[in-house]
C-alpha positions in Angstrom: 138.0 -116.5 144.9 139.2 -113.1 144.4 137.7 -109.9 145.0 137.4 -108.9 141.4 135.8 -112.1 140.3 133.2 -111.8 143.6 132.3 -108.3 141.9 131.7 -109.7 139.2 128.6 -112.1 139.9 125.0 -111.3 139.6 122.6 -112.2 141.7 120.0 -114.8 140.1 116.7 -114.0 140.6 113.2 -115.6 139.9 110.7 -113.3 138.5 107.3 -113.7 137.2 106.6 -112.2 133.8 104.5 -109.4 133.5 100.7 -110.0 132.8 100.0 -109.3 129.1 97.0 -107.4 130.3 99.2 -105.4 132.3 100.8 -103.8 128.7 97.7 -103.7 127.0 96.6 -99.8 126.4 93.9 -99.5 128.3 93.6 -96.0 130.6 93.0 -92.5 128.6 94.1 -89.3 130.6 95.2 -85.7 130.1 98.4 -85.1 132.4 99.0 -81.1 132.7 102.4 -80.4 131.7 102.0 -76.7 131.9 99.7 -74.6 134.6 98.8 -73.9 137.8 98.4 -77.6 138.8 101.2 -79.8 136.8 101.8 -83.1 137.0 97.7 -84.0 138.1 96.1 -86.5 136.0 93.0 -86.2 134.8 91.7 -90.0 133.7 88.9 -89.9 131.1 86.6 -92.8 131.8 83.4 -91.2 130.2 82.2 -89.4 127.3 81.3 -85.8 126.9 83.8 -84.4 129.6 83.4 -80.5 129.6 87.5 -78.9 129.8 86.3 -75.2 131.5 87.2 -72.8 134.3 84.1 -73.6 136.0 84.7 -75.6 139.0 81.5 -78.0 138.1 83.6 -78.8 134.9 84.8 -82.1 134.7 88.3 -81.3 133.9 87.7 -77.7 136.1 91.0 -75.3 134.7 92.1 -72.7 137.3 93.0 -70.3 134.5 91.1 -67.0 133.7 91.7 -66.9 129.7 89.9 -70.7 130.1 86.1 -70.3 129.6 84.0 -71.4 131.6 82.8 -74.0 129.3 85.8 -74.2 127.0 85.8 -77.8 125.4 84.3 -81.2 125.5 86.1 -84.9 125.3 84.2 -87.3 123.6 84.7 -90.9 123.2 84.3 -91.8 119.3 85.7 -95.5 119.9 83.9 -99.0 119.6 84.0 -100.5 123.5 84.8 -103.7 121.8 87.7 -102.3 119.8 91.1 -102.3 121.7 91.9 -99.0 120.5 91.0 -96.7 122.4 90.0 -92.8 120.3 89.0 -89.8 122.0 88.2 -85.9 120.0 88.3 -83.3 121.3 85.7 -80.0 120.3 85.7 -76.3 120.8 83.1 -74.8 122.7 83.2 -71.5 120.7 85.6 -70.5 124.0 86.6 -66.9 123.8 90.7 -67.9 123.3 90.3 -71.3 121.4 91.4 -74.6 121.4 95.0 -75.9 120.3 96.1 -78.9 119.5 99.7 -79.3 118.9 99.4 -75.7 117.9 97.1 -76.0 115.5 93.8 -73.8 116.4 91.2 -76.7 115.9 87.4 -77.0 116.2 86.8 -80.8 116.3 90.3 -83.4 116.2 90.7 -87.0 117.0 93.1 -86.8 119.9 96.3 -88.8 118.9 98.3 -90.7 122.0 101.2 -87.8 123.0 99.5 -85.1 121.3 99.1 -81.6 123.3 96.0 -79.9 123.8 96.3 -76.2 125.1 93.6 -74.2 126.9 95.0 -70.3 127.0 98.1 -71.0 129.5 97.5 -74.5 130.1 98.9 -77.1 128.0 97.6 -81.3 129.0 99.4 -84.1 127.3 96.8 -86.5 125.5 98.3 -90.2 126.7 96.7 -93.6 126.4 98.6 -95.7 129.2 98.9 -100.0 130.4 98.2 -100.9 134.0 102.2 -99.7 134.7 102.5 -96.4 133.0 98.8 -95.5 134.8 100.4 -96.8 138.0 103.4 -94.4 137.5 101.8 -91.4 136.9 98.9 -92.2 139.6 102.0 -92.3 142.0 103.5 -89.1 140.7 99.9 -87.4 141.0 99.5 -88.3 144.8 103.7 -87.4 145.3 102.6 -83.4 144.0 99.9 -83.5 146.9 96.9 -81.4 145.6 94.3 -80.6 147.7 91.1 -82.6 146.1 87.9 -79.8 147.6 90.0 -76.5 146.4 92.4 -77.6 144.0 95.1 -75.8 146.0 98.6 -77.5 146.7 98.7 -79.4 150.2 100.5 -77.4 153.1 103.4 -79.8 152.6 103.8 -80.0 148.9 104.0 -75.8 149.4 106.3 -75.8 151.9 108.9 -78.0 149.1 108.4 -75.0 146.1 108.2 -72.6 149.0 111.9 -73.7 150.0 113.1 -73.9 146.5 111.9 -70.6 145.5 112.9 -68.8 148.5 116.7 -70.1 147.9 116.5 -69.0 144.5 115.0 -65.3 145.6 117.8 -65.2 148.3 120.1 -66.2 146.1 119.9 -63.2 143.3 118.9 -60.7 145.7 114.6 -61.0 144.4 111.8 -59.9 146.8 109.0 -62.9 147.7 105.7 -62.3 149.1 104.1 -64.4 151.5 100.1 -64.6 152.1 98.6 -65.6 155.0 94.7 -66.1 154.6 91.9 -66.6 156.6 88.1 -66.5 155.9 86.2 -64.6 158.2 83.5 -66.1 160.3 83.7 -69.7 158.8 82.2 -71.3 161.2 79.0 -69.4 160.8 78.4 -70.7 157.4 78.9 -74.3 158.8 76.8 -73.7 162.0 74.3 -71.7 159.4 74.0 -73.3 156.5 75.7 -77.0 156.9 78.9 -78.6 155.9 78.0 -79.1 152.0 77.9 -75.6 151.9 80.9 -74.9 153.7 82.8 -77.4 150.9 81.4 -75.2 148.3 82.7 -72.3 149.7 86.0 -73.9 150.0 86.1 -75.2 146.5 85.2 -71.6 145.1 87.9 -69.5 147.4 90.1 -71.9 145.7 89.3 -71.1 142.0 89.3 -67.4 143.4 92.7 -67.5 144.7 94.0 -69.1 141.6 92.4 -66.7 139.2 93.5 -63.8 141.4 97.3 -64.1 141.2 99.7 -65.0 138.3 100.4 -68.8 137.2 104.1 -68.4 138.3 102.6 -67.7 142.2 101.9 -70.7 144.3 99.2 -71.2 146.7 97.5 -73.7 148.9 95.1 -75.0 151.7 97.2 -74.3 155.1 94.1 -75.6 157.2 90.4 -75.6 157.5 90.0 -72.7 156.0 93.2 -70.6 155.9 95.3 -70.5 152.4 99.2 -69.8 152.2 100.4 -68.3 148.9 103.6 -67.2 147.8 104.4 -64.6 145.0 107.8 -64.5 143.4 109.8 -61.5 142.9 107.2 -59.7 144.5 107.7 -56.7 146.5 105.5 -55.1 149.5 103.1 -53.1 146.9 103.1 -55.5 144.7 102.0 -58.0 147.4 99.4 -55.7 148.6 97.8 -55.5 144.7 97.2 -58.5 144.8 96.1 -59.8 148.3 93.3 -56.7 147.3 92.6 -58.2 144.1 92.1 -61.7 146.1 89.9 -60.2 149.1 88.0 -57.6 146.9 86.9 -60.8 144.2 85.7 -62.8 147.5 84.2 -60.2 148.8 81.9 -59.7 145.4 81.5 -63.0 144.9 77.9 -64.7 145.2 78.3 -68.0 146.8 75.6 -70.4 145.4 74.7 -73.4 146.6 71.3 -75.5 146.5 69.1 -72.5 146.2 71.1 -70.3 148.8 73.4 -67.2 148.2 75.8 -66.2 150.7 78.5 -63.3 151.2 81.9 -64.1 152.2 85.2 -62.3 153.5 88.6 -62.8 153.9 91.4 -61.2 156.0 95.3 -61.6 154.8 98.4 -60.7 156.2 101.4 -60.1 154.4 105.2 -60.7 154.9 108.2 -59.7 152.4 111.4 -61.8 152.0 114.1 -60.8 152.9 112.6 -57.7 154.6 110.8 -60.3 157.3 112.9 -63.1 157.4 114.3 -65.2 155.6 113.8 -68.7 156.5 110.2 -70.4 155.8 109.3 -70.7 159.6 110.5 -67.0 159.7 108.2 -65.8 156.8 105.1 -67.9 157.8 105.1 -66.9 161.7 105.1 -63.0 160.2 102.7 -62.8 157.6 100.9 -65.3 160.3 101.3 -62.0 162.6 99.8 -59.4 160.4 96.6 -62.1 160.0 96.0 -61.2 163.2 96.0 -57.6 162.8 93.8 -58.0 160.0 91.5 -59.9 162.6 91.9 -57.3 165.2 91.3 -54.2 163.2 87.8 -55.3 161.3 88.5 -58.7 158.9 87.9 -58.3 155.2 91.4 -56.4 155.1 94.8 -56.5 154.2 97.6 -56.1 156.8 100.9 -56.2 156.1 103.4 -57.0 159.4 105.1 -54.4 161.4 
């Protein structure tokens, strides 16, 4: 037999069909397609789902023109009807709801439509077993971390690559911020773990609110954050590391019947200025943390 003809063959295979159940359109989700956290899924498995800013939101948007309360998901479907029907209703938010465009009040939701919340646009999708599979995998691939809604350390060090290449490349400054919470482990030792995770999940939403929804940021460790601002110079690194401590710093932590004060000291490195590798960047703005330690916490230091 010749080598052409050998090419030629196809394997033969036995495969079992796919499950009918598998196909049948069964899991309701909006995907974010636009926003600080792309790609995450957010599966609707009950009725009256509040879309909002607030982090006790069920669908909780990190995006200051969001409300804090900005819309509610309702299911409007029989439980014995395959077809699944969700609307969606305005919350008399201060920027609206849009579906498609469209400014709406109260709308059926119809499978692929778009629903936007100021800056951040979800993708309405009703899915089988395979397609939620898919997307389940894609959601745990982008790496978000589940108490802050922050990207992973890994997942930032990928963008963090990409973006530094592209700064390097046309000659753009990049910001890097090194972040640590003062004292911590006082608010464990003081006032238990649950309240530590609060604190957590709020720095988050801080963080995210605090810079602009092209910046990246996420959990480097316990409770140290990493963000990185592109084409950002030194001043306009140090606006906004101020306008991240400064909203900590006012912020009244609330949690089962407790308020608390929190700080935060950052330290801040400029590509190409301070290097110009990742490892490079990190290790300096990693540096001027310290000073921040050494000369008081609750400041901004940017590395020598």
């Amino acid at each position: 037999m010749s080598d052409d003809v050998e090419e030629e063959l196809t394997t033969i295979t036995r495969l079992s069909r796919v499950d009918t159940l598998e196909l049948k359109k069964s899991h309701a989700s909006l995907i974010v397609l636009k926003g600080a956290e792309i790609g995450r899924d957010f599966r609707l498995r009950k009725s009256g789902m509040i879309i909002g800013r607030s982090t006790r939101a069920d669908i909780s948007v990190p995006d200051q023109g969001a409300s804090r309360e900005h819309a509610r998901i309702d299911f409007i479907g029989d439980v014995k009807n395959p077809d699944i029907a969700y609307a969606i209703t305005d919350l008399n938010s201060t920027n609206h709801t849009y579906v498609n465009s469209n400014q709406v009040k109260t709308v059926t939701l119809q499978d692929g439509d778009k629903v936007q919340i100021n800056n951040t646009i979800f993708k309405f999708v009703v899915l089988d077993n395979i397609e939620a599979s898919f997307h389940a995998e894609i959601r745990d691939r982008i790496h978000y971390d589940q108490l802050t809604g922050l990207l992973t350390k890994e997942s930032l060090y990928l963008a963090y690559e990409r973006e530094l290449q592209r700064c390097l490349r046309y000659k753009l400054p990049m910001a890097t911020l090194m972040m640590d919470l003062d004292f911590f482990k006082k608010v464990n030792d003081g006032h238990g773990h649950l309240m530590g995770s609060h604190v957590l999940s709020e720095v988050g939403l801080l963080i995210r609110q605090s810079i602009r929804d092209s910046d990246v940021s996420a959990r480097y460790g316990g409770e140290e954050f990493l963000s990185y601002l592109t084409e950002t110079d030194i001043d306009g690194a140090k606006i906004a590391a101020e306008r991240i401590r400064t909203a900590i710093e006012a912020y009244p932590f609330s949690f089962d019947g407790v308020e608390i004060r929190v700080t935060i000291s950052i330290g801040i490195a400029i590509a190409p200025e301070h290097g110009r590798d990742l490892k490079a960047l990190v290790g300096a703005s990693d540096k001027a943390l310290y000073q921040a330690k050494q000369t008081g916490r609750n400041r901004v230091c940017v590395v020598e």
